[in-house]
PyMOL commands that place a pseudoatom at each C-alpha (Angstrom):
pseudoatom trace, name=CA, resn=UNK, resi=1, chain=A, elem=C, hetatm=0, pos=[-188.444, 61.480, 80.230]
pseudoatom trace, name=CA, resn=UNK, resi=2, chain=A, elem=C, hetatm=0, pos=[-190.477, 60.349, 77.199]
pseudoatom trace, name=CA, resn=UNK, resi=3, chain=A, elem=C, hetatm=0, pos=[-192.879, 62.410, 75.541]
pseudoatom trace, name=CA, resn=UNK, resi=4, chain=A, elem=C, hetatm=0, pos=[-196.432, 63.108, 76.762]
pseudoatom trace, name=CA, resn=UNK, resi=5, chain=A, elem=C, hetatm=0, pos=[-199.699, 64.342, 76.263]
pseudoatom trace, name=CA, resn=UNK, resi=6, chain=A, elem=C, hetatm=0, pos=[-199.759, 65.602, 79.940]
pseudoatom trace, name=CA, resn=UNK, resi=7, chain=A, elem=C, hetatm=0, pos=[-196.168, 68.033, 79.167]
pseudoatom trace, name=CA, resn=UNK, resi=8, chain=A, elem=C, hetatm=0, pos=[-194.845, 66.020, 82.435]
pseudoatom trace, name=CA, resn=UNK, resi=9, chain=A, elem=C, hetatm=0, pos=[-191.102, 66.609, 82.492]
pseudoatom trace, name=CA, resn=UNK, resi=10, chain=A, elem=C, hetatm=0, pos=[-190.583, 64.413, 85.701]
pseudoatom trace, name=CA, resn=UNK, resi=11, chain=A, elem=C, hetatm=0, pos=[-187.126, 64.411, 87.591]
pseudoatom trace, name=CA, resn=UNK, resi=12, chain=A, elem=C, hetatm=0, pos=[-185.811, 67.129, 85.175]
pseudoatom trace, name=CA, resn=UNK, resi=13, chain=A, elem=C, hetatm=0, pos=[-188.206, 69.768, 86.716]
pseudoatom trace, name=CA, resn=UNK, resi=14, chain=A, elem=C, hetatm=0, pos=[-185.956, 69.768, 89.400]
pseudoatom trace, name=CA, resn=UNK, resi=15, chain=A, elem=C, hetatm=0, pos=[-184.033, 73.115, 88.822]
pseudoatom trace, name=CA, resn=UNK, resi=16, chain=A, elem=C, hetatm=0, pos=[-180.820, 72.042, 91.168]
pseudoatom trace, name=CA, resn=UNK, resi=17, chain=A, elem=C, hetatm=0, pos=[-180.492, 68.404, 89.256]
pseudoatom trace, name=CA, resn=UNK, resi=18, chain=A, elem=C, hetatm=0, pos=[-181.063, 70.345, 86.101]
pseudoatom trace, name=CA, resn=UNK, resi=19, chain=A, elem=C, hetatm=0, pos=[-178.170, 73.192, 87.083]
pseudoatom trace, name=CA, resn=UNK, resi=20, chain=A, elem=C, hetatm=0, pos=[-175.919, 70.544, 88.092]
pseudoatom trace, name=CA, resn=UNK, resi=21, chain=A, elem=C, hetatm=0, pos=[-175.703, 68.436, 85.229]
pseudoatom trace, name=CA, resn=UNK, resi=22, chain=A, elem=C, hetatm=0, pos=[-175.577, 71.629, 82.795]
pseudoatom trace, name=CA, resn=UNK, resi=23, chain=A, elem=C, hetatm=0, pos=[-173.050, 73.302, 84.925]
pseudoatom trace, name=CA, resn=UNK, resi=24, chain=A, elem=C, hetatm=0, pos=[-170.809, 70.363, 84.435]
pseudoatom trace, name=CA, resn=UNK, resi=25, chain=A, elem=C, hetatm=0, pos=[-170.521, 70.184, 80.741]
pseudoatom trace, name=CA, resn=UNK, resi=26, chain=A, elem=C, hetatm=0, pos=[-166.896, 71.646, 80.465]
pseudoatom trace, name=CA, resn=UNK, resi=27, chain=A, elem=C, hetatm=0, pos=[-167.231, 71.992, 76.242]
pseudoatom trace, name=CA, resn=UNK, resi=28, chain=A, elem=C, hetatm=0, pos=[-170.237, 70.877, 75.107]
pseudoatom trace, name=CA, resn=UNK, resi=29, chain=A, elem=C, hetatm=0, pos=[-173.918, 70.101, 76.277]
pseudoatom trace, name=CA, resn=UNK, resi=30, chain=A, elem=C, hetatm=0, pos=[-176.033, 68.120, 74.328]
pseudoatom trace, name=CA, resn=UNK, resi=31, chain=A, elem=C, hetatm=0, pos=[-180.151, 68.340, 75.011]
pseudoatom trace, name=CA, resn=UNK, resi=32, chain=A, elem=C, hetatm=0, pos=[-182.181, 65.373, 73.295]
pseudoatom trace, name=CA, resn=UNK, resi=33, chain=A, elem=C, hetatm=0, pos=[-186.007, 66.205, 73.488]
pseudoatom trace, name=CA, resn=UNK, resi=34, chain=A, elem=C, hetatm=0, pos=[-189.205, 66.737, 72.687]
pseudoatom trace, name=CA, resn=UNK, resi=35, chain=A, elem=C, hetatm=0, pos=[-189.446, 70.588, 72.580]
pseudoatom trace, name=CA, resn=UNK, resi=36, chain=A, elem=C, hetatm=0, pos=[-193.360, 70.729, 72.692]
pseudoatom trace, name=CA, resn=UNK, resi=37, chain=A, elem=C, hetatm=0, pos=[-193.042, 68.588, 76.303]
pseudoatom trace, name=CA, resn=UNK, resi=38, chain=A, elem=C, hetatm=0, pos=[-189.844, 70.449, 78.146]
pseudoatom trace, name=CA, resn=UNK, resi=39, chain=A, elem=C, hetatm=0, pos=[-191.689, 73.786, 76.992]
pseudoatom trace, name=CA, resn=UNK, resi=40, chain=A, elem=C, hetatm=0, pos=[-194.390, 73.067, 79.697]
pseudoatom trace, name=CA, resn=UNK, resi=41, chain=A, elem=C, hetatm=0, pos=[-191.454, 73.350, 82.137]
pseudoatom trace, name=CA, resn=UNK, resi=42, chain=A, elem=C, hetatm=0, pos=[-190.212, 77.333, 82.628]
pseudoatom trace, name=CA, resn=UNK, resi=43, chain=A, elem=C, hetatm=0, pos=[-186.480, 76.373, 83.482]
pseudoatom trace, name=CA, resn=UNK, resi=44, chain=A, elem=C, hetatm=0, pos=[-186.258, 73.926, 80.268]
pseudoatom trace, name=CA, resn=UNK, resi=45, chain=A, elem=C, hetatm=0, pos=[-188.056, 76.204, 77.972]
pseudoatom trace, name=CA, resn=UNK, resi=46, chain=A, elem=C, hetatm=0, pos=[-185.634, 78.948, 78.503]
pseudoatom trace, name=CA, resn=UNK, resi=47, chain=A, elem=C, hetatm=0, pos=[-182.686, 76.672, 78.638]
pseudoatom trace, name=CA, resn=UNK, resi=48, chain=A, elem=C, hetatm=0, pos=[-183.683, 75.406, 74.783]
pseudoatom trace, name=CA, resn=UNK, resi=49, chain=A, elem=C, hetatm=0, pos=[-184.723, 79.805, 73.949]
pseudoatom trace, name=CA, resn=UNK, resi=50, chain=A, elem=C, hetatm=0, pos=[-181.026, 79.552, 74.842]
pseudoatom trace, name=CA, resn=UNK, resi=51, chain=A, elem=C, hetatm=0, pos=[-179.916, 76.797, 73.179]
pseudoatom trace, name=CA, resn=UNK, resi=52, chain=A, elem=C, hetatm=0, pos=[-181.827, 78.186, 69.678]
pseudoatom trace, name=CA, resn=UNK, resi=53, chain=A, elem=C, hetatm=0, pos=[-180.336, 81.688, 70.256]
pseudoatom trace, name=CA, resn=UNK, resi=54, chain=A, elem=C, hetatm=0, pos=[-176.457, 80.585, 70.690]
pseudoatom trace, name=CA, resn=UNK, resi=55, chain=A, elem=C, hetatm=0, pos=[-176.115, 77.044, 70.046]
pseudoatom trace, name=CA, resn=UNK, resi=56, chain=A, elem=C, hetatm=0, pos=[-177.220, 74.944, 67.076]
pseudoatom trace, name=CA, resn=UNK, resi=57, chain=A, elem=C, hetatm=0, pos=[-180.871, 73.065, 67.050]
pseudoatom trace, name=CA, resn=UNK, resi=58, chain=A, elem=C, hetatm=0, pos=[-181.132, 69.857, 64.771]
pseudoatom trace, name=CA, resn=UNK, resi=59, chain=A, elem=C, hetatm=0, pos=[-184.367, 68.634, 63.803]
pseudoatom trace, name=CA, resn=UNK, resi=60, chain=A, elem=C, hetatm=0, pos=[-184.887, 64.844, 63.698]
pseudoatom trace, name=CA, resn=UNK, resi=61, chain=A, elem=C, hetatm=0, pos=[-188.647, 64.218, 62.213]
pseudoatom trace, name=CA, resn=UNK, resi=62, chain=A, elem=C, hetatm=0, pos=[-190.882, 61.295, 63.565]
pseudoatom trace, name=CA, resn=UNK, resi=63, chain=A, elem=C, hetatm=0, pos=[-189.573, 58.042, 61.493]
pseudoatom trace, name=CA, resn=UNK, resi=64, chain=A, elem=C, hetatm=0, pos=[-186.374, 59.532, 60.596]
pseudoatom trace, name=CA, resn=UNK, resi=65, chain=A, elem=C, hetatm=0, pos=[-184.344, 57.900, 63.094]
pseudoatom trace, name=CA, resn=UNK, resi=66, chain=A, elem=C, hetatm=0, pos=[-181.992, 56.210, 60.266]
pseudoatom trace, name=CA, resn=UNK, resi=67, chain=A, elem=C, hetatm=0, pos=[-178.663, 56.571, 58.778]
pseudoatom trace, name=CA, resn=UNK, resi=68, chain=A, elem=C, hetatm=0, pos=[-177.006, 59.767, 60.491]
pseudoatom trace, name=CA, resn=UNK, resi=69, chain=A, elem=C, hetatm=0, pos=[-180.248, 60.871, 62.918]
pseudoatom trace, name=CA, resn=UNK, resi=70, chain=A, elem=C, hetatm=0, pos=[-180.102, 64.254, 61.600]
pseudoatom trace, name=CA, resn=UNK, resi=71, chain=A, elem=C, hetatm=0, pos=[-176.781, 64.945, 63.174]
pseudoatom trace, name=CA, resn=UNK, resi=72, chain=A, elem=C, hetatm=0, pos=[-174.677, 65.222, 60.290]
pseudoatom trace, name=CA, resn=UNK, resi=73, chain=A, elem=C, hetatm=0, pos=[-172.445, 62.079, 61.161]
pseudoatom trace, name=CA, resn=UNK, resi=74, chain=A, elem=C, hetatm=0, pos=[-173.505, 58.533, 61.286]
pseudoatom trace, name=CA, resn=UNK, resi=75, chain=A, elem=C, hetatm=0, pos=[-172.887, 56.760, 65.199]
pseudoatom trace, name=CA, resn=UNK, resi=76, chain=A, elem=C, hetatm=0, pos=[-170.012, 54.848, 65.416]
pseudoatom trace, name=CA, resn=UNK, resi=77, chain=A, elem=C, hetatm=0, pos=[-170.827, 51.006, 64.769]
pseudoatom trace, name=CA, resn=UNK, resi=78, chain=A, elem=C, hetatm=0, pos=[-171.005, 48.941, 67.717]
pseudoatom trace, name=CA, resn=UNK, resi=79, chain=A, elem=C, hetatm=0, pos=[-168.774, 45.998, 68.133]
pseudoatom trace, name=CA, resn=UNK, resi=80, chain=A, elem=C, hetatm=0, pos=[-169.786, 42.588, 67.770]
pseudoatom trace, name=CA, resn=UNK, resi=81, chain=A, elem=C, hetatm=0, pos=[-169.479, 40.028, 70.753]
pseudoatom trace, name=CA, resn=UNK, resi=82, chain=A, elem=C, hetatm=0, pos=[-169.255, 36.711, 69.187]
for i in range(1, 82): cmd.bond("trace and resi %d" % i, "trace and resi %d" % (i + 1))
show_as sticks, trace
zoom trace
């Protein structure tokens, strides 16, 4: 779901498909997003409260999307089909 002025969270306001692919995760779940959209949404907004409270929260600023994405490790490289 990309970010909008609108706060529209599409298919990911649905709580079951939401529960389902977070009740999966057997280590580790990893939410990409734009916090100031999925806040307009009460299931995702307390799922990232959570997140902040017991998990870790990287920031990635607008522009910044070089080098190791504000992760802390730099992506694999991709091969090269030749």
């Amino acid at each position: 779901v990309r970010s909008n002025s609108l706060g529209a969270v599409g298919f990911l306001g649905d709580n079951r498909r939401m529960n389902v692919a977070i009740t999966r995760a057997r280590r580790h779940v990893t939410l990409v997003c734009d916090s100031s959209t999925i806040c307009n949404n009460e299931f995702l907004a307390r799922l990232l409260r959570h997140i902040r409270q017991h998990g870790q929260v990287r920031h990635v600023e607008p522009g910044s999307y070089g080098g190791d994405y504000g992760l802390g490790f730099s992506p694999p490289a991709l091969p090269s089909i030749s």
